[in-house]
C-alpha positions as a Markdown table, in Angstrom:
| # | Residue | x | y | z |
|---|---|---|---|---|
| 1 | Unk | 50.2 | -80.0 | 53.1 |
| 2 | Unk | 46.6 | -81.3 | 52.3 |
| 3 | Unk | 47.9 | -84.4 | 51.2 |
| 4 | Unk | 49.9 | -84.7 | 53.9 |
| 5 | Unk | 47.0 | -84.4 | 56.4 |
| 6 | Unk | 44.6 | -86.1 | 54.2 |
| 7 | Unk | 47.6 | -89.6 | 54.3 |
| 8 | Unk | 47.7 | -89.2 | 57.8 |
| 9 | Unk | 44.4 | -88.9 | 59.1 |
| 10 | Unk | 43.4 | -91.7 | 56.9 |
| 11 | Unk | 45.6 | -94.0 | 58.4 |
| 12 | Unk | 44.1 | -93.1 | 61.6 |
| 13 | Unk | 40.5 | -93.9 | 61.3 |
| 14 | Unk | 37.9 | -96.7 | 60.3 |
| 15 | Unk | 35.9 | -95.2 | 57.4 |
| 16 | Unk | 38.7 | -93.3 | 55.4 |
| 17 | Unk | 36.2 | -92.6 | 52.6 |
| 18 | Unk | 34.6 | -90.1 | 54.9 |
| 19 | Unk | 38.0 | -88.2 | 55.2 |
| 20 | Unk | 37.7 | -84.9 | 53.8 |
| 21 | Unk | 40.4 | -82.0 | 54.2 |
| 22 | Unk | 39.6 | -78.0 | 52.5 |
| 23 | Unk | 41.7 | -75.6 | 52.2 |
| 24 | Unk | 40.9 | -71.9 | 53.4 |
| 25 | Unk | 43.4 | -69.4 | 52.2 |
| 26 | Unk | 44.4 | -66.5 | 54.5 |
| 27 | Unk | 46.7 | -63.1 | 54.3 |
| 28 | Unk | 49.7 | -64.7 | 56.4 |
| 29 | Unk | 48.9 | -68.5 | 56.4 |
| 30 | Unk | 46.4 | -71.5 | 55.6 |
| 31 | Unk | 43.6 | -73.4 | 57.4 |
| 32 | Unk | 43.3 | -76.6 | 56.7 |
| 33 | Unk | 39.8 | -78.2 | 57.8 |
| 34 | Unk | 39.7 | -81.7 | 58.8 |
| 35 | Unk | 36.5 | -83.6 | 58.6 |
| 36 | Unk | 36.0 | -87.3 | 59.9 |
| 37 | Unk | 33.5 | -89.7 | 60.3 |
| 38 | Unk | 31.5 | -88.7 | 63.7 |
| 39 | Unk | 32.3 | -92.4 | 64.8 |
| 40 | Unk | 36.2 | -91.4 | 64.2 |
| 41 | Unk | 36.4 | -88.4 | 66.0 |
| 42 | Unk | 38.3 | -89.8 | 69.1 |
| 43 | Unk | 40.7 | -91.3 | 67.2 |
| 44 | Unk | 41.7 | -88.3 | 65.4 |
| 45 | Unk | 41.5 | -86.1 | 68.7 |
| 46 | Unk | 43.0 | -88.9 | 71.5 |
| 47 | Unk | 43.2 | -89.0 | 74.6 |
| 48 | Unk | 43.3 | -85.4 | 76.2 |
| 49 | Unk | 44.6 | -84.0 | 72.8 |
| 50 | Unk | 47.4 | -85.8 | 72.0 |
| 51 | Unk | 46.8 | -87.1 | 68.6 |
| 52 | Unk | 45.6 | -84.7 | 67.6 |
| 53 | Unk | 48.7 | -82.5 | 68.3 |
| 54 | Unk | 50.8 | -84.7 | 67.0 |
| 55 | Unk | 49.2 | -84.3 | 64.0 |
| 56 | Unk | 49.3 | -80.2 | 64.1 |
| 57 | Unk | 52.9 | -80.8 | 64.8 |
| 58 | Unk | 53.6 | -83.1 | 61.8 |
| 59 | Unk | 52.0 | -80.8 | 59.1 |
| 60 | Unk | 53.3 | -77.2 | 60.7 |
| 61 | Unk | 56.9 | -78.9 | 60.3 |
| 62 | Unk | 56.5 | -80.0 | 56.8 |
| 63 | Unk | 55.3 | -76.4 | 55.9 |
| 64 | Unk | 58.3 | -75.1 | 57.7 |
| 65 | Unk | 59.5 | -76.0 | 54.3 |
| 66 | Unk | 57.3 | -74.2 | 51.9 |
| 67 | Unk | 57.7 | -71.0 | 54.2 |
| 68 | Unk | 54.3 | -71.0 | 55.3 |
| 69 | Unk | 51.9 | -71.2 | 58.5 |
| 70 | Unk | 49.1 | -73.8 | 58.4 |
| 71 | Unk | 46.3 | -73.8 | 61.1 |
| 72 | Unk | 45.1 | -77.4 | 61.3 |
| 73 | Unk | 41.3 | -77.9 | 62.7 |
| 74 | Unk | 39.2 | -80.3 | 63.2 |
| 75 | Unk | 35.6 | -79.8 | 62.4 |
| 76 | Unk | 32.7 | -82.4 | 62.6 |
């Protein structure tokens, strides 16, 4: 699922190089921390939210497939 976010937000911004995703494992699931450039940050997010639920959508179907929960957040 890192990858997977990682691909995507890439794609998404100006200054991929600056694209960094961690992994923080829980009891029941795993939270993935996105990190952008701060010029990027509205790209990633949208307008009103909507990328960036998209993108929480994307990745919490593709772990519908690994049987696990993934908390996506973006952090600055």
């Amino acid at each position: 699922m890192k990858e997977l976010l990682e691909i995507i937000a890439k794609n998404l911004v100006d200054y991929p190089d600056k694209v960094t995703v961690s992994e923080i494992q829980g009891d029941r699931s795993v939270v993935l921390e996105l990190k952008v450039a701060p010029e990027d940050m509205g790209k990633v997010i949208g307008k009103q939210g909507r990328i960036a639920k998209a993108i929480r959508t994307v990745v919490k179907a593709a772990a519908i497939h690994e049987d696990t929960r993934i908390v996506v957040e973006i952090v600055q």
